[in-house]
C-alpha positions as CSV (number, residue, x, y, z in Angstrom):
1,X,0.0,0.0,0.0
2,X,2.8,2.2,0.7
3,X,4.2,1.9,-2.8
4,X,1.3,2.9,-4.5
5,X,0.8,6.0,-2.5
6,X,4.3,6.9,-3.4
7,X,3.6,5.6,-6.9
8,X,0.5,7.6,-6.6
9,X,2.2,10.8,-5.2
10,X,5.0,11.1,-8.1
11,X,2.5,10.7,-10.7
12,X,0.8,13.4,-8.6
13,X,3.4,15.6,-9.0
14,X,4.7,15.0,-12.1
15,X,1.1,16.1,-13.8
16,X,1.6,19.5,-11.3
17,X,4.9,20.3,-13.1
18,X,3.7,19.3,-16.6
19,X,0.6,21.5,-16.0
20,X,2.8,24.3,-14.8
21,X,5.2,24.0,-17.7
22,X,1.8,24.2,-20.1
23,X,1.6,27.6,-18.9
24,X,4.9,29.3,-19.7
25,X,5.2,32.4,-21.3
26,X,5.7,32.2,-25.2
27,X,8.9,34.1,-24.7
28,X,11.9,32.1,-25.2
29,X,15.5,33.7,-26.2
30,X,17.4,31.9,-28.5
31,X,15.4,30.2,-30.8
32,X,13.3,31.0,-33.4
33,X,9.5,30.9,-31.5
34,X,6.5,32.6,-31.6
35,X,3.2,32.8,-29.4
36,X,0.4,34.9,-28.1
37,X,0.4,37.3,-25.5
38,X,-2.3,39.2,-23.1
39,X,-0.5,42.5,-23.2
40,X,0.5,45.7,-25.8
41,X,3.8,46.0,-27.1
42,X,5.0,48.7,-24.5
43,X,3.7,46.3,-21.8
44,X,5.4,43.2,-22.8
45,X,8.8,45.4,-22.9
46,X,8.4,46.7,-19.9
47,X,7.3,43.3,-18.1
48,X,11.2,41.9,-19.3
49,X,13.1,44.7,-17.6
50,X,16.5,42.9,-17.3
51,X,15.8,42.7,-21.6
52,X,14.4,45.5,-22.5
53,X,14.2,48.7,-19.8
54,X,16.9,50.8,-21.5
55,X,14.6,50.5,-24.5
56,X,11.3,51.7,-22.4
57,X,13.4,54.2,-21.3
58,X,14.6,55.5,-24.4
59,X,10.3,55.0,-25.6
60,X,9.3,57.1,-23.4
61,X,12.1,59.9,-23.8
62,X,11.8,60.1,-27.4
63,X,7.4,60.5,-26.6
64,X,7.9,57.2,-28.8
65,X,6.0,55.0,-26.5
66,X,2.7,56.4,-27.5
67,X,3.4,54.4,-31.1
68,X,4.0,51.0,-29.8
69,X,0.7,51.5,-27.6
70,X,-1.2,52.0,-30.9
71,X,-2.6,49.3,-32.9
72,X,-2.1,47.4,-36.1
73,X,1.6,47.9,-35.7
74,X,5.2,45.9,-36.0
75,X,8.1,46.2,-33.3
76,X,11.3,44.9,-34.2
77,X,12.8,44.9,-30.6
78,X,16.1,45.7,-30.2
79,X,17.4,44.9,-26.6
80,X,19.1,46.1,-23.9
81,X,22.9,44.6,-25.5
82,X,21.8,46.1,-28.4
83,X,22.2,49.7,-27.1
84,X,25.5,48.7,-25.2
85,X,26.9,48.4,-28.8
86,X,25.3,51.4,-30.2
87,X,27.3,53.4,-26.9
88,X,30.6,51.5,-27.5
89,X,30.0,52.4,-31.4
90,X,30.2,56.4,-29.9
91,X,33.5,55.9,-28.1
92,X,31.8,54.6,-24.9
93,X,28.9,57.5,-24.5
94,X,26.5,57.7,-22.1
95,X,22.9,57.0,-23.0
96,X,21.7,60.2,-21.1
97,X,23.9,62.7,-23.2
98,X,22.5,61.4,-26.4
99,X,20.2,64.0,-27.7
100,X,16.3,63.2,-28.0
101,X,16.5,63.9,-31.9
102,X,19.4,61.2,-32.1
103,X,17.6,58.7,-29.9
104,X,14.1,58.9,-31.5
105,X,15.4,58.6,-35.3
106,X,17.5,55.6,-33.8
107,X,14.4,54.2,-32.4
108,X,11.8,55.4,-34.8
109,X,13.5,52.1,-37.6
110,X,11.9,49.7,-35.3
111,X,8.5,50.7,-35.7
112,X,6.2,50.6,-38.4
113,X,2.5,51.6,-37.5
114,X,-0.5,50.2,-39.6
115,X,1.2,47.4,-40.2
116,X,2.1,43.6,-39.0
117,X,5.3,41.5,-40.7
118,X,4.9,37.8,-40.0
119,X,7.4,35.6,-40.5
120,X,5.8,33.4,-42.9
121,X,5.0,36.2,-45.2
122,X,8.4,37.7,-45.2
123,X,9.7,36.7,-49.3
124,X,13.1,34.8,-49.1
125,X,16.1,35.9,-51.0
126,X,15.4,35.0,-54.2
127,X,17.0,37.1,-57.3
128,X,19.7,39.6,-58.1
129,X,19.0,42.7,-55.8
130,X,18.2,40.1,-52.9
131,X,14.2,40.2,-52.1
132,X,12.5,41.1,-49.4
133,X,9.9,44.0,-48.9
134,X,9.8,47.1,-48.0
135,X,8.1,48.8,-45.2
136,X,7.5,52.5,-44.0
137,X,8.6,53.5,-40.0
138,X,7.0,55.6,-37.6
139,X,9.0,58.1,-39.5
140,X,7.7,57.5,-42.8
141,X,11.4,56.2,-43.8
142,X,12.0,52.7,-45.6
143,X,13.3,49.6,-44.0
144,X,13.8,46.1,-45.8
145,X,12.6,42.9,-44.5
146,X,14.1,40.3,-45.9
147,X,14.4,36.0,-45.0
148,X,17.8,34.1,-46.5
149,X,17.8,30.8,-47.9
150,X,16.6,27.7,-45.2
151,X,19.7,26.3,-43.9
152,X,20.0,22.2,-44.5
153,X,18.8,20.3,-41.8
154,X,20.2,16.3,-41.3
155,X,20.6,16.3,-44.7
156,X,17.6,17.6,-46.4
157,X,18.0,20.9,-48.4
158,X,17.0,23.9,-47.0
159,X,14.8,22.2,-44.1
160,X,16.2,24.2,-41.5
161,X,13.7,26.9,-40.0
162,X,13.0,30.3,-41.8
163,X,14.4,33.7,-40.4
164,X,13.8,37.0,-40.7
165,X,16.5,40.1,-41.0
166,X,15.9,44.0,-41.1
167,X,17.9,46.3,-42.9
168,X,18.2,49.9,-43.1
169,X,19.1,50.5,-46.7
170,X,20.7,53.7,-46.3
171,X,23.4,51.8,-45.4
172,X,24.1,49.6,-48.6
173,X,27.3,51.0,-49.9
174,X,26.5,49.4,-53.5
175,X,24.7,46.1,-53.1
176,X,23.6,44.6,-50.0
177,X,25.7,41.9,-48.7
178,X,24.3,38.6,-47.3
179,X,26.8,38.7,-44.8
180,X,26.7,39.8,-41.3
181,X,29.8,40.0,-38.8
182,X,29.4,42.3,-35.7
183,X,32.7,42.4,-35.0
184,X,33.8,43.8,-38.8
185,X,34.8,47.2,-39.3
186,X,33.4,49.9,-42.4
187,X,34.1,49.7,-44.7
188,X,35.1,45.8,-46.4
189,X,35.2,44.5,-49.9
190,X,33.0,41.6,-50.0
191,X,33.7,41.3,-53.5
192,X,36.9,42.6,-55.6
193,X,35.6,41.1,-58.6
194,X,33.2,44.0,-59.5
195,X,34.2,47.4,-60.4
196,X,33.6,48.9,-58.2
197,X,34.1,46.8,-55.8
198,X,30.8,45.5,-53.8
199,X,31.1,47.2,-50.0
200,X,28.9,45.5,-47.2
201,X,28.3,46.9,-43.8
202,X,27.4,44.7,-40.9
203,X,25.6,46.9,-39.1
204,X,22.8,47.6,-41.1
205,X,21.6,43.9,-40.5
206,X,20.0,43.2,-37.8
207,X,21.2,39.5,-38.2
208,X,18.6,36.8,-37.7
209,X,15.5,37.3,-35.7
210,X,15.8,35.1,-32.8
211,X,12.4,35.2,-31.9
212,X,9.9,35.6,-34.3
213,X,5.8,36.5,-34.3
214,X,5.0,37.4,-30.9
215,X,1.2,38.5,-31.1
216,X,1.0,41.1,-28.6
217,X,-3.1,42.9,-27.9
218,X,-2.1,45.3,-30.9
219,X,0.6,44.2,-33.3
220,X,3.5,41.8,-33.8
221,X,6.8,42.0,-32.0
222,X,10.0,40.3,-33.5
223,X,13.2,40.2,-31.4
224,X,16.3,41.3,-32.5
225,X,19.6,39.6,-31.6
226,X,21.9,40.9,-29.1
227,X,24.8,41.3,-31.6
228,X,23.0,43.8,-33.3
229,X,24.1,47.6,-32.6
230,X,21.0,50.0,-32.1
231,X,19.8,52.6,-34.8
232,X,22.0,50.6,-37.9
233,X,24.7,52.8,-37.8
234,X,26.7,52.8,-41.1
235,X,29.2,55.7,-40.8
């Protein structure tokens, strides 16, 4: 009798946890992933604090917040790390010297009112001048969307799962590169073989979304990397 009331106790338990685990967050970093969430935009951001509060805080300095509370929009959320790089970029500034005018046109290519980019939707690079679509920010300035090729997967051709990238095509020297390095410095030759010579910039990719399609109460968020440096800066 005792056994089965143990028996009975871990199976118990172990229906507790798996309920528990059945209500998780849809939020995971590092993967692409995608869910549904019972908040807006600005609250989501500002329920991750130790992700995202240097980016509330630069919302609601720049009067910005007001857009992401809106609906029928897209955020493409930069966090915290992403900043960090866009201050080491300036020679190690601090965030609170910035002016507002720098710091809302940095933040203003993130959001695109009227608007939601899903993943699935997104065209994948698929001729010459590289695919994609473009899509009109807060600002009324153009940003590409774009999705590379599927990676293989154990062998089968492109079976590996789509991402998305953003771009801010201001910074395409002559034709946009596929290839992003956060650690490269502007310019590089990514091709000698043209005249002139093709010139990428990393860091007006925000590299792969790592997690895609979350469905806030009034628009679409997609993550951005941490390697990516805030407001694309290509000078």
């Amino acid at each position: 009798m005792k056994i089965f009331k143990v028996k009975y106790m871990l199976m118990l338990a172990a229906l507790v946890t798996l309920a528990a685990a059945c209500k998780k967050e849809h939020y995971t970093d590092g993967g692409v992933h995608s869910g549904k969430l019972d908040m807006n935009v600005y609250d989501f951001l500002k329920s991750r604090p130790f992700e995202f509060d240097t980016i509330v805080w630069i919302l609601d300095k720049t009067g910005l917040a007001e857009e992401v509370k809106k609906n029928n929009i897209t955020f493409f959320a930069p966090k915290d790390l992403c900043v960090v790089n866009f201050l080491n970029r300036r020679g190690g500034a601090k965030l609170d010297t910035l002016s507002v005018e720098v710091l809302r046109k940095a933040m203003s290519k993130y959001i695109f009112p009227n608007v939601k980019v899903w993943r699935d939707e997104v065209p994948f690079l698929n001729n010459t001048d590289g695919g994609g679509v473009y899509i009109k920010t807060v600002l009324n300035d153009s940003m590409l969307v774009d999705s590379p090729l599927r990676e293989d997967y154990n062998g089968v051709p492109q079976a590996g799962p789509k991402f998305i990238r953003l771009w801010d095509p201001n910074g395409f020297a002559y034709t946009r590169s596929r290839r992003f390095n956060a650690a490269a410095t502007w310019p590089e030759n990514a091709d000698n073989s043209t005249n002139p010579p093709k010139l990428y910039n990393p860091w007006v990719s925000s590299g792969n979304i790592i997690t895609s399609d979350l469905q806030a109460t009034n628009g679409v968020i997609q993550v951005l990397n941490g390697t990516h440096t805030f407001g694309f800066p290509f000078k």
